[in-house]
C-alpha positions in Angstrom: 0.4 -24.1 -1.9 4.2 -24.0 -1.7 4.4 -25.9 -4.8 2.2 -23.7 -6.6 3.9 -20.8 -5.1 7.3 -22.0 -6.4 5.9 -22.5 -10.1 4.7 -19.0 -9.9 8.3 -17.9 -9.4 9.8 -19.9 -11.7 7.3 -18.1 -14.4 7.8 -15.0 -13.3 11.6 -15.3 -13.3 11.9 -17.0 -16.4 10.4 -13.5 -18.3 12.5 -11.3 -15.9 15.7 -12.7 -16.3 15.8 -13.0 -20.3 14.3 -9.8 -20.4 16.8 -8.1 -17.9 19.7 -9.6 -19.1 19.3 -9.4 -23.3 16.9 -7.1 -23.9 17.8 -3.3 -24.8 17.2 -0.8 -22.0 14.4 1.0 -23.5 12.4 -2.8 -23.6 13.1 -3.6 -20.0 12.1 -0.2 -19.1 8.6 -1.4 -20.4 8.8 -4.6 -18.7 8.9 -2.6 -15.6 6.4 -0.3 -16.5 3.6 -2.6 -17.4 4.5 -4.8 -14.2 3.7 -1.1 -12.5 0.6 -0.8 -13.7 -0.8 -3.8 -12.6 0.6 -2.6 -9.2 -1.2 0.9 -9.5 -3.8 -1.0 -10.7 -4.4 -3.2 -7.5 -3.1 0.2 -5.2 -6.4 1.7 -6.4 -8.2 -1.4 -5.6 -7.0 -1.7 -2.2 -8.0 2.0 -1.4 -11.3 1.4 -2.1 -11.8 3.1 -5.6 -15.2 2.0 -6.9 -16.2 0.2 -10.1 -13.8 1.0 -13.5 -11.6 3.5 -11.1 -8.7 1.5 -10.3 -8.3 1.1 -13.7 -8.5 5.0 -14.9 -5.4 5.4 -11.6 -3.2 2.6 -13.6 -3.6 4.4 -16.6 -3.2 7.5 -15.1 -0.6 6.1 -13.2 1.5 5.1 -16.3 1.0 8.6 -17.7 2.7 10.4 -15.0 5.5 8.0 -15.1 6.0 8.8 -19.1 5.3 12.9 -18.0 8.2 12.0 -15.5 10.4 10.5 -17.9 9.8 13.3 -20.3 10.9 16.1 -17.8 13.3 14.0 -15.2 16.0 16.3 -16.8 14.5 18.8 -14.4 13.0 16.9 -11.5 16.0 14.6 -11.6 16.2 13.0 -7.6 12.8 14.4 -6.5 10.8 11.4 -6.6 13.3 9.4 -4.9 13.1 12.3 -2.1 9.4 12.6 -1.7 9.0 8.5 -1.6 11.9 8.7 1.1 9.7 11.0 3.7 7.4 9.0 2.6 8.4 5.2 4.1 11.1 7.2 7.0 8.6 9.4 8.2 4.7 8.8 6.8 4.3 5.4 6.9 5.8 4.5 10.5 3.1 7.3 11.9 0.5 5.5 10.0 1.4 2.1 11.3 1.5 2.9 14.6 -1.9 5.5 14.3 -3.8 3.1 12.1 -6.0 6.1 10.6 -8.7 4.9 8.1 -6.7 5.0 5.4 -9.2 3.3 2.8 -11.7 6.8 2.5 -11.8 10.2 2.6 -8.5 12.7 3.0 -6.3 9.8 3.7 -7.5 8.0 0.6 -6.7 11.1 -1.6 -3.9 11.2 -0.3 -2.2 8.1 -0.6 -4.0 7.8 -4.4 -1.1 10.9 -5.2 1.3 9.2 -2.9 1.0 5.8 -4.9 2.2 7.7 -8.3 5.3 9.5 -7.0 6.3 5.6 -5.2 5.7 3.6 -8.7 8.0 6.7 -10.3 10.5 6.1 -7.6 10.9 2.6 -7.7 11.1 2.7 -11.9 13.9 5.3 -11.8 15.6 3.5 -9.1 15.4 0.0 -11.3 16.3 1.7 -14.1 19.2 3.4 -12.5 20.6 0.2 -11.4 20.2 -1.3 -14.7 22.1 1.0 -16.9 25.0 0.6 -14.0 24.6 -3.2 -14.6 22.7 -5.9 -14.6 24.2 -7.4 -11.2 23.7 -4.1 -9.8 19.9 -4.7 -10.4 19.6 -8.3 -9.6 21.3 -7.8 -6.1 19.3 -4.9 -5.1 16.4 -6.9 -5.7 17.9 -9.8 -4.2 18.6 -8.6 -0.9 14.6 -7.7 -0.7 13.6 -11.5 -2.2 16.4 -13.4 0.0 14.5 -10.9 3.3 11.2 -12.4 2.4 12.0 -15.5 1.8 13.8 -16.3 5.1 10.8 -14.3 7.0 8.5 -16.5 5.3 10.2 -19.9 5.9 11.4 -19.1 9.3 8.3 -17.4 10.5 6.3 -20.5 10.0 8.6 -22.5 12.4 8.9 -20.1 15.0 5.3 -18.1 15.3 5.2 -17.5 18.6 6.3 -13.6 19.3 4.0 -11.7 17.1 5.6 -8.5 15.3 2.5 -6.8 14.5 -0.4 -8.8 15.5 -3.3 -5.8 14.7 -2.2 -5.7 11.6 -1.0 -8.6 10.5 -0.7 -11.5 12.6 0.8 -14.2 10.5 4.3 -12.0 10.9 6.4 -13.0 13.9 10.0 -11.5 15.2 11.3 -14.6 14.4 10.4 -14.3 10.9 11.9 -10.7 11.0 15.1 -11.7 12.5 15.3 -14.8 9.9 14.7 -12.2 7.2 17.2 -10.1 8.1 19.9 -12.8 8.6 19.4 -14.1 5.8 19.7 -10.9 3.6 22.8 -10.0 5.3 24.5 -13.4 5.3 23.6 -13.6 1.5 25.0 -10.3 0.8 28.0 -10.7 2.8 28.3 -14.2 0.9 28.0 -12.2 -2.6 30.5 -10.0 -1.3 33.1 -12.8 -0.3 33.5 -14.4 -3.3 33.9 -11.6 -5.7 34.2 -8.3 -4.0 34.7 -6.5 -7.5 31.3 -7.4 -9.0 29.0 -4.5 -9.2 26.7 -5.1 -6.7 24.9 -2.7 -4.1 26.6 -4.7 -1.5 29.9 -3.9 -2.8 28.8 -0.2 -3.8 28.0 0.1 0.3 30.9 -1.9 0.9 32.7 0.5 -1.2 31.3 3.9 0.6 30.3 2.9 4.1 32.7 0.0 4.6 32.4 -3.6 6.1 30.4 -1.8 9.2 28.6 0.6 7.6 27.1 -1.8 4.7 26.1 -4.3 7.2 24.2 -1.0 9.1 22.9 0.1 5.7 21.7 -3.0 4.4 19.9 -3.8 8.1 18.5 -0.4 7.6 17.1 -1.6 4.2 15.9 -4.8 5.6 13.2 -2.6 8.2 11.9 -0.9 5.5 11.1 -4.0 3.6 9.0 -5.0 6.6 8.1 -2.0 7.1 6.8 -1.6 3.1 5.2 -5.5 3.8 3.4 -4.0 6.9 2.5 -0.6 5.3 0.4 -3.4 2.6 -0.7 -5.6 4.6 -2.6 -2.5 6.6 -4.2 -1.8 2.9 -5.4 -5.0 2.8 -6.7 -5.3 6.4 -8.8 -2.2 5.7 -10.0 -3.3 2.4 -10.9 -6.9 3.3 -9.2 -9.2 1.2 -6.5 -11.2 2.1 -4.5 -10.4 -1.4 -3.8 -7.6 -3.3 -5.2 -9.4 -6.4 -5.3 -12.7 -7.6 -3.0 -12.5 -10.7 -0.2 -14.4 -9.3 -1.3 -17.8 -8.0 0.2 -18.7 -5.1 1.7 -15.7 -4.3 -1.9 -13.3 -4.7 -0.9 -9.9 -6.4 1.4 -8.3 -8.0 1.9 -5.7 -4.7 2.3 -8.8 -2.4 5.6 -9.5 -4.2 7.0 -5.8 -4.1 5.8 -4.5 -1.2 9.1 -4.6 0.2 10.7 -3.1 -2.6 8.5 0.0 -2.6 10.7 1.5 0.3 13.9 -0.6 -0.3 14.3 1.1 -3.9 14.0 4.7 -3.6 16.0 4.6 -0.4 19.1 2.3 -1.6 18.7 4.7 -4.7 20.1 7.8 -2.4 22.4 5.4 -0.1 24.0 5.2 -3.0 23.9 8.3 -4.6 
């Protein structure tokens, strides 16, 4: 599995890099959008929409991000703002409620909800990107270097269980490991060249030493708290994965998760 899991990421990054890195804005803006739709696509999945539906959201989906794009001259931050209340306030009363969240108003819901947090996390990628492409890359390298340490350390030390209702492969030990290892790896970044445009030297920059170290921890929750957020989706649907286009890792949702609250929020940290 880890072998398959580590082919799967070598794919994935060998399109994002090249694509992130030499292609024009207006291309990687695509990139991202199409890798959105797949997400919306397995959101509408995961809340139970029946037959062809999830498919009508993703397309749907896709057209309110263009209607956004279109008019973001006059909604500007607003996204960002609603998918904010959204992970700071919404999601921690769902995770410790556990409504049904897989029918009825709840479903409805969270079917508008989903649009607004796919908007969100394109602006914010696409913010970060026309500051620079390290700008980018370390934002979402704080989330992948979070996940990566809770997976690898979770599996040796499983024994205090962070959420065990709803999803009891996730430890505090993985959590803690997560979060060291984000912070150490930004702090690293920020060591050796403190002048590269990164988020950790944008916080750095506004917050100081402190204050980034607070900030970034404060990112770090949401990612679990994003990961948690899915993995109560997924509990209520009945599948282990959000789909099973990425081999080894399951679906396209099971890789951002953490990025659907980390995004929007650094977004107005760093505003």
């Amino acid at each position: 599995m880890l072998k398959i899991r580590m082919i799967t990421a070598i794919s994935m990054l060998s399109v994002l890099l090249p694509v992130t890195f030499c292609v024009p804005l207006g291309g990687f803006g695509s990139l991202i959008a199409f890798i959105l739709a797949f997400a919306a696509w397995e959101w509408g999945k995961l809340l139970k929409l029946p037959g062809i539906w999830p498919f009508y959201y993703s397309v749907l989906s896709s057209v309110m991000l263009v209607a956004y794009i279109l008019t973001s001259a006059v909604l500007g931050d607003a996204p960002l703002w609603i998918a904010a209340a959204f992970w700071i306030v919404g999601a921690p009363f769902v995770l410790l409620r556990k409504p049904i969240l897989v029918s009825g108003a709840w479903r409805g819901f969270l079917l508008i909800v989903g649009m607004v947090l796919f908007i969100a996390c394109w602006h914010t990628v696409m913010v970060t990107r026309m500051a620079g492409v390290t700008c980018v890359l370390s934002l979402l390298f704080i989330v992948w270097l979070a996940d990566s340490g809770a997976y690898f350390i979770g599996k040796r030390f499983r024994r205090y269980k962070l959420a065990p209702v709803i999803s009891p492969s996730k430890t505090w030990g993985g959590a803690i490991g997560g979060w060291l290892s984000a912070i150490m790896g930004a702090l690293l970044v920020f060591y050796v060249n403190s002048s590269l445009l990164t988020v950790t030297n944008l916080l750095v920059k506004r917050f100081g030493i402190v204050g980034a170290i607070l900030a970034l921890s404060f990112l770090v929750v949401f990612s679990i708290v994003g990961d948690l957020f899915e993995s109560l989706l997924k509990r209520q649907a009945g599948v282990k994965d959000s789909s099973q286009l990425l081999p080894g890792h399951g679906g396209v949702l099971d890789r951002i998760d953490g990025l659907l609250p980390v995004l929007p929020l650094a977004m107005l940290l760093l505003s």
